[in-house]
Every structure is written in C-alpha cells, then in structure tokens.
N, C-alpha and C positions, 0 to 999 in steps of 0.2 A: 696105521696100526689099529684106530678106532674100527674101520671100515673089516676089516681081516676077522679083528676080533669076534663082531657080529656075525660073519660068515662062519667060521668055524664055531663057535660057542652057538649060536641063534640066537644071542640075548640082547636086549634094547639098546639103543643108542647111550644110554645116561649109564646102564652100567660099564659096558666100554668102554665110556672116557672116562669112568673111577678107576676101572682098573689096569687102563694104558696111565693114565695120573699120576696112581701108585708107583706103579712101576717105574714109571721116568723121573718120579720125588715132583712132579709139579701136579698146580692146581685144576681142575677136571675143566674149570671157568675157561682155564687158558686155553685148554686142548679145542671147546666149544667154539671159540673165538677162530680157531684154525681151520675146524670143520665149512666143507663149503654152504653155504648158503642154500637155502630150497629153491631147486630149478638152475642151479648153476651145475657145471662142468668140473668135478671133483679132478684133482691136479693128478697128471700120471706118475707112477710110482716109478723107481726108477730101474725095479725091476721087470718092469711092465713090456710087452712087443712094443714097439712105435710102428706106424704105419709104413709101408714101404714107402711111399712118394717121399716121407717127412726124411727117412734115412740119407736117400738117396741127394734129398736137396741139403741135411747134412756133411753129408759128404763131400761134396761140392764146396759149401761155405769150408769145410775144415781143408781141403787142397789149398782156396786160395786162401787162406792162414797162414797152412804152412808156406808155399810158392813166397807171400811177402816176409816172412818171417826171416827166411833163408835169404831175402835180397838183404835183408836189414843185417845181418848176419854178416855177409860176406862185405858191406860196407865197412863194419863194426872193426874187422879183421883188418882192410886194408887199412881203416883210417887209425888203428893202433899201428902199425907197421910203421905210418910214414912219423906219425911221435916219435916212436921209439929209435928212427935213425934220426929224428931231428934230438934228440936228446945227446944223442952218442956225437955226434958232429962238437969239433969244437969252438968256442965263442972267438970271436976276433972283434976287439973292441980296444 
C-alpha cells in the first residue's frame, strides 16, 4: 500500500506510511518495520503477474496436492464405511 501510495501520489516514503497508518488505525513505526529493507526484494503483492516458470511449477505442486489429497480422501471414506458396519454388526459376548 506504502509502495502504490508513492507511485500514484509522488510523495516520500514517510508521508505514505502516515497515511497507509492512518488508514489501517496503526502505527507509521509498524508499517516501517514491514517495509523491505534497502537492497532487498520487496514481497510480491498478490495482485501482481508471477512469472510464468513459477506458475507452471505451481501448478505442478498444486496437482500433486490435490492427486494426495484425493488418496487421503478416499481412504477416509472407505475406513468410515468399514466403522460404520462394524458398529451395526451385533456384539456376541
């Protein structure tokens, strides 16, 4: 928001984080603290492009997500199935 501000406004870093601060009810110190570092890689926003390779290897990771997900799933399913007739079954004791 700091960063946005400056671009559309043109105005210094210090008034930006007064008045992203303001806005949010927090202190300008805290906003400072969030701000990246000089010479560091400010975080991508999340409305930002991602680079194609990074997508694609997202992608990838979220398949095999879901692919284990869906195995977890369908254990989930059978091993409530075999309870649920061992419940109904009745006791001989």
């Amino acid at each position: 928001m700091v960063l946005d501000k400056r671009a559309t406004e043109r105005c210094s870093q210090r008034v930006a984080m007064d008045a992203v601060g303001a806005s949010l009810g927090i202190a300008p110190a805290t906003i400072r603290n969030w701000m990246p570092r000089p010479g560091e890689q400010p975080a991508t926003t999340p409305g930002a492009p991602a680079p194609r390779a990074s997508l694609e290897e997202e992608n990838r990771r979220l398949r095999r997500e879901l692919a284990e997900t869906r195995r977890a799933n369908e254990i989930l399913k059978k091993a409530s199935a075999f309870f649920a007739a061992e419940l109904d079954r009745p006791t001989t004791r």
